[in-house]
C-alpha positions, -999 to +999 in steps of 0.1 A: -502-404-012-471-397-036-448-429-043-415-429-038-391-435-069-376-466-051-412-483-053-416-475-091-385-495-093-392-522-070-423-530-091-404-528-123-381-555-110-411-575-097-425-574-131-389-587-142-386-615-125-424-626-130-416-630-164-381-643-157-403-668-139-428-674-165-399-671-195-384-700-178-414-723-169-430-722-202-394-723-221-401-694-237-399-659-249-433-655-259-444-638-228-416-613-227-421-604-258-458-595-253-451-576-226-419-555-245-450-549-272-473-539-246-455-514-229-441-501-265-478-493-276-482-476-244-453-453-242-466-444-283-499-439-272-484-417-242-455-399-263-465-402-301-436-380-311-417-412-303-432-430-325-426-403-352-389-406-347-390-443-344-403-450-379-378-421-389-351-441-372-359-472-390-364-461-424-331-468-435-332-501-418-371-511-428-353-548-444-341-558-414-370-552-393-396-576-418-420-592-390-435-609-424-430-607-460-453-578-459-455-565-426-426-539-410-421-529-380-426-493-394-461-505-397-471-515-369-452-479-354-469-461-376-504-475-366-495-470-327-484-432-338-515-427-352-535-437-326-514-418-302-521-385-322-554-393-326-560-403-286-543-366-282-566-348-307-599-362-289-587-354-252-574-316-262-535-323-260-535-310-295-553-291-324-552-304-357-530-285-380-535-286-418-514-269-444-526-258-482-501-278-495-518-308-485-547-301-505-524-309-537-512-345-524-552-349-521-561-338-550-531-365-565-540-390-543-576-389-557-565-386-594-549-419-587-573-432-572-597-423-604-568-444-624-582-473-610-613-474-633-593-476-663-567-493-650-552-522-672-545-542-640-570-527-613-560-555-585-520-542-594-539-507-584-556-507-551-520-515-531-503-483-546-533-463-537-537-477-503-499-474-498-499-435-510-529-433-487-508-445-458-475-423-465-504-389-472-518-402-433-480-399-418-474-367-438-502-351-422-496-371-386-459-357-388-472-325-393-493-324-360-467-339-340-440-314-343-445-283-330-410-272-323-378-266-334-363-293-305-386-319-317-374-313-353-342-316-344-353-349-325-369-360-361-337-355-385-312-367-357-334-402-355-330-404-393-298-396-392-288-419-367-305-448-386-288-441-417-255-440-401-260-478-388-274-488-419-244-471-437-217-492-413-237-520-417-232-518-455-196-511-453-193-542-430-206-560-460-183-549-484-155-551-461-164-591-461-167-589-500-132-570-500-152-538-520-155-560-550-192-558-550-220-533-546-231-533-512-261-530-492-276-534-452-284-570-461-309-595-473-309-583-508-321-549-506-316-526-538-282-510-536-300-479-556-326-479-530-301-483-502-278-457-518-305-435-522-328-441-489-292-429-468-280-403-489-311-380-471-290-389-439-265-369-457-288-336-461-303-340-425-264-340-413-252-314-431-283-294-416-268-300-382-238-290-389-242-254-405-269-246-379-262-265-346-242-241-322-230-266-304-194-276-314-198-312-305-226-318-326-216-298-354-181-327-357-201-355-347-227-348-379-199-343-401-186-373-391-219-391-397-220-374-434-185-388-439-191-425-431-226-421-450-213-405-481-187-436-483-211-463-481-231-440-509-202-447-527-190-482-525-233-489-534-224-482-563-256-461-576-244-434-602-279-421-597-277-411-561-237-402-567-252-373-593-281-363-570-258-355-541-234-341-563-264-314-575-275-308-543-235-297-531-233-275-561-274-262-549-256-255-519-225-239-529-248-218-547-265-206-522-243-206-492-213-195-511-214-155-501-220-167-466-191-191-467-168-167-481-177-141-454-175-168-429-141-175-440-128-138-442-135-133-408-117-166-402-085-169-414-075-201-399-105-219-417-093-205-451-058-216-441-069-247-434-094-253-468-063-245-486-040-271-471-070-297-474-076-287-513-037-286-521-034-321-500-061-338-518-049-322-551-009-337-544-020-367-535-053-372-559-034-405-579-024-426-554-062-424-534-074-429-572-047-462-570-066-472-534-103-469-544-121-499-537-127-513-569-166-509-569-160-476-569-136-472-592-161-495-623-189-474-617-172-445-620-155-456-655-193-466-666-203-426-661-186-419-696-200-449-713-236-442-706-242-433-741-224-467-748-246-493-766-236-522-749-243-501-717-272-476-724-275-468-686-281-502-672-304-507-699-329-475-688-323-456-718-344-488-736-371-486-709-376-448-715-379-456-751-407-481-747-425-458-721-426-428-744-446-457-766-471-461-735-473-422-731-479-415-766-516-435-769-526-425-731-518-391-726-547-382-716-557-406-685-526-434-686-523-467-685-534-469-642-517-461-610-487-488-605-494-504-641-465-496-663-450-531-660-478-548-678-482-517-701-442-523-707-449-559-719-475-547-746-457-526-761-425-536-760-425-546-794-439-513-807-404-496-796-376-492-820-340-485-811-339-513-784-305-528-787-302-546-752-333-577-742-343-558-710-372-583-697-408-576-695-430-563-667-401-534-662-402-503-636-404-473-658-372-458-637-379-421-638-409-408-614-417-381-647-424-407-667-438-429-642-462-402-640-465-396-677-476-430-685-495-443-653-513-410-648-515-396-682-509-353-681-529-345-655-509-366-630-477-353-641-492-320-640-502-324-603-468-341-592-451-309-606-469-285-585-464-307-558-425-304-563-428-264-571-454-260-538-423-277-518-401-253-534-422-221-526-424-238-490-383-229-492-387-194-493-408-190-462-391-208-438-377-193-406-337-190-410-309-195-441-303-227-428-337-240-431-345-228-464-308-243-478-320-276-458-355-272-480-337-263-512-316-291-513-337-317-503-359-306-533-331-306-553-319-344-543-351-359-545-358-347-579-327-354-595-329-388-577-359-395-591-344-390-627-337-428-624-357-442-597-394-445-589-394-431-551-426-412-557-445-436-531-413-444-507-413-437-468-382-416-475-396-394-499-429-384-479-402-378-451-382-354-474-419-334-485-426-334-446-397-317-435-402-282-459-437-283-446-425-281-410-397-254-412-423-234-434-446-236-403-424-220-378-414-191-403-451-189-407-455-184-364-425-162-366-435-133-389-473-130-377-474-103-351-501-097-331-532-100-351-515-090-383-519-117-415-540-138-390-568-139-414-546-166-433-557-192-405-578-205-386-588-230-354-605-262-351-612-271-314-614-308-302-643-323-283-634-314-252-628-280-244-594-282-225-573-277-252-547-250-257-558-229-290-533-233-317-532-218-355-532-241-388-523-226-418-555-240-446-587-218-445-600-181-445-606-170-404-649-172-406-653-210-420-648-219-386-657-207-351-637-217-319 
């Protein structure tokens, strides 16, 4: 016998007030919050798309949500998400999906893992290899869970949407710093990271707005770029400031016969660039005067990089001693996560240093990071991981997905000119998404039997399962 909606909710108020009833007699929360974890892990396990989006969401808010000084809330998501996908695979829901380009993070992921053995600090080792592990695991889990353009949309809106409250968040701090200082979401995260981590929020609204037909959407995503690219700048990080600032020209580039035809047909859209560029060009010294001054010293220090009181925050002396490391270990490295310690030894080996910048330093630049923990053949790998994501732009289903794949490519390698994101959450995200739009251009152009041979079927247990393709072997190696 069918239940009625009314006795779905009567229960669910019982349930309520039980633990109202149980909160109150043992004075506290401990019970309700066993039961908000309970019925968290089940709707995962039920819905493990949610899950997906949830670690999306809190990506750019990972500090706040510390359950311990090494345990995240994205964690314990991310385990629930897995076991939801898995749970989905076994009972037929779903068939696994795997994509060539995987095989490259594998064959990386092993190479570091082979770093270990010569490794100068192999304890310092094992947590980078687990970690990469972990983000290779939600790479391939993100993969199998989206299957559609909706839930992509789902995906990049939940990361957009977390940026966009870690972004006002930040701006609420400097507002109660009056902009004097570089801010951040709180409890001392790196404004470079921070700066960095939300400037993807920027790319994923950008997306929305030059491919969403919905009017609404399109003006509340450029609203959300707005508020994100101002706390970008009051972070402070030159670094991110240049990376965005090459991925608007990558898009200029590549949407500017589109634009211009767009605004031919237009005329009111011209009319009204023109009046925004002459506006901001008239009034372009007293908004220089009202800067917040965070803003306004970074900015001078982008002409004194060559400086050598300044020498880039002291990078340009860190590249000098790594070039030291790369030269004696080019051929295996120093060891996955080991250039600190290699950066103590020989530190005194480097001439030109003109500024003490400490021992156990990160090497700053994911090239050299590469270079030195991985010798050649890791660098060699990570750049055909970059150039597979790239190719992975050219097969994608529409304009807007490939711009979307081209300038994510483009931000996350000039961001990692001066940064070490090679083993971030974000970063996997940003490899994820060119992976999915490639996917559905895939489905798109294969009609009928035609190019099928490129893929092939793996069935699950139980034989209820809706047959779907995955793009990774030769038709024949497998039989469904």
């Amino acid at each position: 016998m069918k239940r009625s909606v009314y006795e779905y909710w009567l229960g669910l108020l019982a349930l309520l007030a039980l633990l109202a009833v149980l909160c109150t007699a043992l004075n506290s929360t401990l019970p309700l919050i066993v039961v908000a974890v309970f019925l968290l892990a089940v709707l995962i396990i039920w819905q493990p798309l949610l899950g997906l989006c949830m670690m999306a969401f809190y990506m750019p808010l990972e500090n706040l949500t510390m359950l311990s000084p090494s345990f995240t809330l994205i964690k314990l998501i991310g385990g629930l998400t897995f076991l939801g996908c898995l749970t989905h695979l076994l009972i037929g829901k779903k068939v696994f999906k795997m994509n060539r380009f995987f095989i490259l993070l594998m064959l990386y992921l092993v190479w570091c893992l082979l770093s270990v053995a010569w490794a100068m600090q192999p304890d310092q080792s094992w947590p980078r290899v687990i970690s990469l592990g972990q983000m290779l695991l939600m790479l391939i889990v993100g993969y199998n869970l989206v299957d559609s353009r909706k839930e992509l949309q789902l995906l990049l809106g939940s990361y957009l949407l977390g940026a966009l409250f870690a972004s006002v968040l930040g701006i609420y701090n400097g507002y109660l710093h009056e902009f004097m200082v570089r801010i951040d979401s709180g409890r001392l995260l790196d404004p470079n990271f921070y700066a960095r981590i939300i400037g993807l929020g920027v790319l994923f609204g950008a997306y929305f707005v030059i491919s969403c037909k919905n009017a609404a959407i399109r003006w509340l995503s450029f609203s959300c770029c707005v508020i994100i690219t101002f706390a970008v700048l009051l972070s402070g990080s030159r670094g991110t400031w240049l990376a965005l600032l090459a991925a608007l020209i990558a898009g200029m580039a590549v949407m500017g016969p589109r634009i211009v035809r767009h605004l031919r047909l237009k005329r009111h859209l011209l009319i009204s660039l023109l009046v925004i560029i002459l506006s901001v060009a008239l009034f372009s010294p007293w908004i220089f005067n009202h800067l917040p001054q965070v803003i306004v010293q970074r900015a001078e220090t982008l002409t004194q990089i060559s400086d050598q009181t300044n020498r880039a925050a002291g990078r340009f002396d860190i590249w000098l001693v790594g070039l030291e490391i790369a030269k004696d270990n080019l051929v295996k490295g120093v060891g996955i996560n080991n250039f600190p310690y290699a950066f103590t030894e020989y530190f005194p080996a480097a001439e030109g240093i003109v500024r003490p910048v400490g021992l156990n330093r990160d090497p700053h630049n994911i090239y050299l990071a590469n270079l030195t923990e991985l010798g050649i053949p890791g660098l060699i790998l990570f750049v055909l991981i970059l150039g597979g994501l790239w190719r992975l732009g050219d097969r994608t289903e529409t304009r807007a997905d490939a711009v979307l794949c081209k300038l994510l490519i483009v931000f996350l390698v000039f961001a990692g000119l001066t940064s070490t994101d090679h083993y971030r959450k974000f970063f996997w995200l940003g490899m994820l998404i060119p992976c999915i739009l490639a996917q559905f251009g895939i489905l798109k152009g294969m009609p009928g039997e035609m190019n099928k041979k490129k893929f092939c079927s793996w069935r699950p247990p139980f034989p209820t399962a809706t047959t779907r393709i995955m793009e990774f072997l030769p038709s024949g190696w497998f039989k469904t």
